[in-house]
N, C-alpha and C positions, 0 to 999 in steps of 0.2 A: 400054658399053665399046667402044672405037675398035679396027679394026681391028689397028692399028701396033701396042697395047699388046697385042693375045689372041696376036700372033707375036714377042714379045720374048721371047728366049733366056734360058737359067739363065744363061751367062753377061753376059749385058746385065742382068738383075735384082741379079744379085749385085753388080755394078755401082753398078748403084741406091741397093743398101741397104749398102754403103761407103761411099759419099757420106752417107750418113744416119746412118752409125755416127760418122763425123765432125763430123755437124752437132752432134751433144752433144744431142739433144731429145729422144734415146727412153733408157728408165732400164736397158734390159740389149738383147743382141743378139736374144734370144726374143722383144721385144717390134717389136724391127723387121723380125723374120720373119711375124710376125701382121698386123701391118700392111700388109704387101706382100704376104701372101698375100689379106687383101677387095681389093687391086688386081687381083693376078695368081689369080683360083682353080684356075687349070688346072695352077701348079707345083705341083711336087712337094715337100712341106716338107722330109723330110729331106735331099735333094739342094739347095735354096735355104740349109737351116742350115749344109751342111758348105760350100757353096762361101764362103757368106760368112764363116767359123769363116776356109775359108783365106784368103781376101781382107787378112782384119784382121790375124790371125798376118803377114801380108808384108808389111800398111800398116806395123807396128811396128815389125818387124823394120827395116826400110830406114828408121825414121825412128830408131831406136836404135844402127845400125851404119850408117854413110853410107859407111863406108870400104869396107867390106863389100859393099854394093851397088855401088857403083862396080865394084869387081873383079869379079863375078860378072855384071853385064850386060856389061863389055866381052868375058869370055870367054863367057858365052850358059849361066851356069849359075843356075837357079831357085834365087833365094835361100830360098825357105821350106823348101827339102832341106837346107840347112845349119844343123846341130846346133850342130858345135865349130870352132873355126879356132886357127891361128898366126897371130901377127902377129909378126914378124920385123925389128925393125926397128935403129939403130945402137947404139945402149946398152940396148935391155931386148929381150927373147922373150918373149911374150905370149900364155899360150892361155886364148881364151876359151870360155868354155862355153853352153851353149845357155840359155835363158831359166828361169828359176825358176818349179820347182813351187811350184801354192799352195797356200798353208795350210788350214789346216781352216777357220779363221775364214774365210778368204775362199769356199772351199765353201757354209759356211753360208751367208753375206751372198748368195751367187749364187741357192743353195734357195729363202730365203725370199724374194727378191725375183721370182722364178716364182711363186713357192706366193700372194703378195700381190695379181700379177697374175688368176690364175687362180680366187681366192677365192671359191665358191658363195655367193650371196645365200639366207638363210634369212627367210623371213618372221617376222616378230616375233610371238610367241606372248601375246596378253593372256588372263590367268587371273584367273579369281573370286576374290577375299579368302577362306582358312579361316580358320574363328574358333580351332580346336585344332588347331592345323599341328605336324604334326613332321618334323624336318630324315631325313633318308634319306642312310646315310654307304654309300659305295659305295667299297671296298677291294681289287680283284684285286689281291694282294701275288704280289711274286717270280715273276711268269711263264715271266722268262728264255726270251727267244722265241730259237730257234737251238741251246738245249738237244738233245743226242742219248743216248739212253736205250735200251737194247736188252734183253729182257725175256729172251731167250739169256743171257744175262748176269745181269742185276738182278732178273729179273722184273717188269721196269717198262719199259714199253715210251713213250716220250714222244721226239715231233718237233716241227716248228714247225705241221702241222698240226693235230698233237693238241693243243697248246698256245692255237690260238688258237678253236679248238670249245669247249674249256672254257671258257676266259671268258667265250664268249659264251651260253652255256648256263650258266653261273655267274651274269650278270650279269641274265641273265634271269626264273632263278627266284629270287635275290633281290626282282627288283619283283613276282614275283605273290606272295611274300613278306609282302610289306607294303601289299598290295591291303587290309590289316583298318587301315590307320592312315590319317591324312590330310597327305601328305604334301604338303607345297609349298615343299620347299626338298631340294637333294642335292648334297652335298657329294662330290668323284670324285676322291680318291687317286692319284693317277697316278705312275709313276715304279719306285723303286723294286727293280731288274733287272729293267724289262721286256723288256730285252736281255742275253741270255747273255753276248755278249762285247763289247771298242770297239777291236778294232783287224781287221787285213788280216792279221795273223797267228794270228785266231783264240784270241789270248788277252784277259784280263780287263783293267781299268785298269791295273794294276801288275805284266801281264804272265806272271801264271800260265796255263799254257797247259788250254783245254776242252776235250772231247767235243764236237761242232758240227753240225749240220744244215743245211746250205743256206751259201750266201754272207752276209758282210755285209751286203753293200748289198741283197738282198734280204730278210734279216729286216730289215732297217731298214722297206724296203717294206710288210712284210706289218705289220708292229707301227704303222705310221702307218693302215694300212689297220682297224686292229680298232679303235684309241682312234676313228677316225670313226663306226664303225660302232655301237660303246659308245653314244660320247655321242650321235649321230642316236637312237637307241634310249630313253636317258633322259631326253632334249627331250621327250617326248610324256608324261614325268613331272611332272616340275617343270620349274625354272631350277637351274643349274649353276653351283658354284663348282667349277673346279679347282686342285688343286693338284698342284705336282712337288715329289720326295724324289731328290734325288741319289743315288744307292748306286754301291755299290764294283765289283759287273761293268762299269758302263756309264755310269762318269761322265761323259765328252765324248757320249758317244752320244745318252743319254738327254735332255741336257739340250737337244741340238740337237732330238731328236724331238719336245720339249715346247713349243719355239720353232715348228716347223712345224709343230704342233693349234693353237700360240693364232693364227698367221700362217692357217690354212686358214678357222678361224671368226672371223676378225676382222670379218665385216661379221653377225655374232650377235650379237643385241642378251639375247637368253636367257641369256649363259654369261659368265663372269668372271675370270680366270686370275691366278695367282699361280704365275709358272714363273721362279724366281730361281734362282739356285744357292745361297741359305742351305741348311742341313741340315736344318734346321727349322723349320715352319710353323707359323700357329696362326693358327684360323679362331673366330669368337664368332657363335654363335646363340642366340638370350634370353638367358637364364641359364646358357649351355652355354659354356664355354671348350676347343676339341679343337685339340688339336697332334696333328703327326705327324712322323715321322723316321723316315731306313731302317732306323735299329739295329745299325749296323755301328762307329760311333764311339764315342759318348758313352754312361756307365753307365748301367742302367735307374733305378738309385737320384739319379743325380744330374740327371733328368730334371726332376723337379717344381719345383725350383729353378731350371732356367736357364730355363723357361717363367715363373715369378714375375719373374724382371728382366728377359727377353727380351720377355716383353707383359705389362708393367707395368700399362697400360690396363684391359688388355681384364679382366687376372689382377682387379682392383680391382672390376671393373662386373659378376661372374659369381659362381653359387656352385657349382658342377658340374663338374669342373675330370678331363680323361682325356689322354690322349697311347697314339695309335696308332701302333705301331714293326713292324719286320719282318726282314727278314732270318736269324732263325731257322729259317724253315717251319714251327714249330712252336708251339701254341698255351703260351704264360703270361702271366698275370695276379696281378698284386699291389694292391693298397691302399694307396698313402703315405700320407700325411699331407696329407688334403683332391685329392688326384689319384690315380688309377687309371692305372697303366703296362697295355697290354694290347700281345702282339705276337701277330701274326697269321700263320694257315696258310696256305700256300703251294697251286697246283693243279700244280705241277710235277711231274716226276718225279725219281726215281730215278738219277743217271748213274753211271758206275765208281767215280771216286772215294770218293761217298759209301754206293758200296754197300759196299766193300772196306773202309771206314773206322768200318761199321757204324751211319751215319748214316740211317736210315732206319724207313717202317714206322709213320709218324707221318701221323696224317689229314689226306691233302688235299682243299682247300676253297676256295671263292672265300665270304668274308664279307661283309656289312655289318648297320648295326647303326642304330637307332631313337632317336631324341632327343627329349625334348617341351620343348619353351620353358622351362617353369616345373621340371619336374621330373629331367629329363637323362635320361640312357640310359635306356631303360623296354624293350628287347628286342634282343635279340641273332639274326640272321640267319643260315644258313649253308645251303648248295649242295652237299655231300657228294659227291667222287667216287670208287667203289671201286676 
């Protein structure tokens, strides 16, 4: 590296990577701070992101309001300070407003196209053929990470750390669980409220206000942080099918979290995703037909039937035939007619609401449950915590 370049200034790089933001060749501005940082390693990143963050803001700006700039260099005032203006002129008064927040989709689109970049390489895991494999369903229902539970109160003491200990100690002793089967397949549940809330006010999709622990955007954090740690954890099992179940605390939320696990392990040649927004899913192994759904919508009776015309296929080539739902926290099971509705227990706690409402007192658990090719569910799993 040359001299000239180890004493080029933030403002000279920043510079730099404007000209670069313009060339249209790098896919986000992250990526042209990475790249100018193997030029430059002695900058400093977060000072090279925010100058060039202001650089672009003021490229824009003056190439969206010319008018604007004009005015503002002949009087000596830094356009990127300017929010709002009048424009005043002989037939209309004109206030304009500052630039448009983005949307969430645009959020997303910016997340995963970091989260794409940055994407860990996993080495591809080859396994020996089992001649009597069975599928391993792995189900932490209803987590609701950001949950606040005060045992002053409830006698149930539950946060975002107690929440994310259990599952992974749920998830855990589920696989020494099934240490007596031979499992080469595992199917992971995701979704579901694995978020308490999806908005900045702390309420649910539709706006009922929670009990809360922590910020948003940091359970977002911590719940991206366990689904990794989950599935690193179950790679050294099998191979992984995922899937997501939209539910009703965390609809926007969830589905965007499900979007950044399939975006993080996109170069996993071990894992598989099915992260749609349908309500319901349904996966076939041998003779196994398993749906699942969060259980917040559709009747449990009128389940078996929209799995027969929703996977006509799969419903034809199976005789085994279950549907895992949730939302209740609470364990029942019934027997249709050729399908088994099962909904599942929750490791949550307690919060006011549902203490006051006398919703509680019901076993919590992280489940999952045993398949065999030929024969279907052959054992049921659970993680008990008192």
């Amino acid at each position: 590296m040359s001299n000239q370049s180890q004493n080029k200034s933030t403002q000279e790089v920043s510079q730099e990577a404007l000209e670069l933001y313009k060339s249209g060749k790098f896919p986000s501005q992250g990526a042209i701070v990475r790249h100018l940082l193997e030029l430059y390693p002695y900058m400093n990143k977060e000072h090279l992101r925010v100058a060039l963050l202001r650089r672009v803001q003021r490229y824009k700006r003056i190439n969206s309001h010319p008018a604007l700039s004009s005015e503002c260099e002949s009087v000596g005032l830094p356009i990127e300070n300017v929010s709002n203006y009048w424009y005043k002129g002989k037939q209309y008064s004109i206030h304009v407003k500052g630039d448009k927040q983005k949307t969430y989709e645009e959020i997303r689109d910016d997340i995963v196209a970091e989260m794409q970049t940055y994407s860990p390489v996993y080495p591809t895991i080859v396994r020996d053929n089992i001649a009597d494999g069975h599928l391993l369903v792995v189900d932490p229902a209803d987590i609701h990470i950001g949950k606040l539970a005060t045992a002053y109160e409830t006698g149930d003491s539950y946060n975002v750390e107690i929440a994310m200990q259990r599952v992974l100690d749920g998830v855990r002793g589920i696989v020494q669980k099934a240490q007596g089967f031979n499992i080469d397949q595992i199917l992971f549940i995701a979704g579901n409220d694995i978020l308490h809330t999806d908005s900045a006010k702390r309420t649910t999709t539709s706006g009922t206000p929670q009990d809360t622990d922590g910020m948003f955007y940091e359970n977002f954090l911590c719940a991206k942080k366990l689904y990794v740690e989950v599935i690193e954890l179950l790679l050294q099992v099998a191979d992984i099918h995922f899937v997501f179940n939209p539910s009703n605390h965390d609809y926007q939320s969830g589905f965007f979290l499900a979007d950044v696990i399939q975006s993080w392990f996109r170069l996993c040649q071990n894992i598989t995703f099915d992260c749609s927004i349908a309500h319901r899913k349904y996966y076939k192994y041998g003779s196994n037909l398993i749906g699942s759904t969060h259980g917040d919508s559709a009747k449990p009776q009128d389940l078996p039937m929209l799995m027969a015309v929703e996977a006509k296929e799969m419903w034809a080539n199976t005789e085994h035939k279950y549907v895992y739902s949730h939302h209740l926290h609470h364990k029942v099971s019934k027997d249709y007619i050729g399908v088994t509705v099962e909904s599942l227990r929750s490791p949550s706690g307690t919060d006011s609401w549902h203490h006051r409402a006398g919703y509680q007192h019901a076993t919590k658990a992280i489940e999952g449950f045993i398949h065999h090719k030929d024969f279907g569910q052959v054992a049921r799993l659970s993680h008990i915590f008192s």
